[in-house]
N, C-alpha and C positions, 0 to 999 in steps of 0.2 A: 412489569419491569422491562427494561429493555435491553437488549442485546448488543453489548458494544461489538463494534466492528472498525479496524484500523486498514484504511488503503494507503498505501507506501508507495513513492513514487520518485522520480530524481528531476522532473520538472520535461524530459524529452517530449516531442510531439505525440509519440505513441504515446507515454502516461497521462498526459493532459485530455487527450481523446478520453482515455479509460478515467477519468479523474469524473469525466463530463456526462461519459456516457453510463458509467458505470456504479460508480459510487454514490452517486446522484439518482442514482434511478431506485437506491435501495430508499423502503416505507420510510419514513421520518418515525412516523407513531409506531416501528418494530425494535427498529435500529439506531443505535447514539453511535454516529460515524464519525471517526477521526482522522483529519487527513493528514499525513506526513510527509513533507517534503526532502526526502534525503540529504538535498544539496544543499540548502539552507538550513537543514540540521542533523549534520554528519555525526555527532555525537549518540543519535539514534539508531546508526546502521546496527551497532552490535544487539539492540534490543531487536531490531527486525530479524538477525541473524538467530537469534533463540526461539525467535517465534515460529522458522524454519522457511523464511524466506530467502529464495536464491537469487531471485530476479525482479526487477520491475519493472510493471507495478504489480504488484500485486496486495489483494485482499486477503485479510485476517479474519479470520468472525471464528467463534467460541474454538479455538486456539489448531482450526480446521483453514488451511493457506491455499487461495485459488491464485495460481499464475496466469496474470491476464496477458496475453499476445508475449512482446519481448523487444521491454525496451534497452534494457543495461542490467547487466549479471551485477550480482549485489559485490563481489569480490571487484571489480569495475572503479564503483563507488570509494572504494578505499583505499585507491591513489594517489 
């Protein structure tokens, strides 16, 4: 079975890099990766906000949140 994993991001160049470099570079055959793009679907910030994301982008995986570099604080997004 495989292990979902959600990377959240609001589309800046910093999160595009980690969209590319990052996300992408996780197994296919480990992980069922979900990408989310904040800006286009702002309705999701508050799921990202429970999942304990402050910033992005960052990765979700089994409900454990890596903050990658820093592109836009998740409170940013909600303007």
């Amino acid at each position: 079975m495989k292990t979902k994993a959600v990377f959240y991001h609001a589309g800046c160049p910093v999160c595009v890099a980690a969209e590319q470099n990052i996300a992408a570079a996780l197994d296919p055959t480990r992980f069922d990766v979900e990408i989310v793009h904040l800006g286009r679907a702002p309705d999701r910030i508050a799921e990202a906000e429970r999942a304990g994301v402050k910033s992005v982008p960052a990765l979700v995986i089994q409900r454990a949140v890596y903050h990658i570099n820093f592109g836009a604080a998740l409170a940013d997004l909600k303007k």
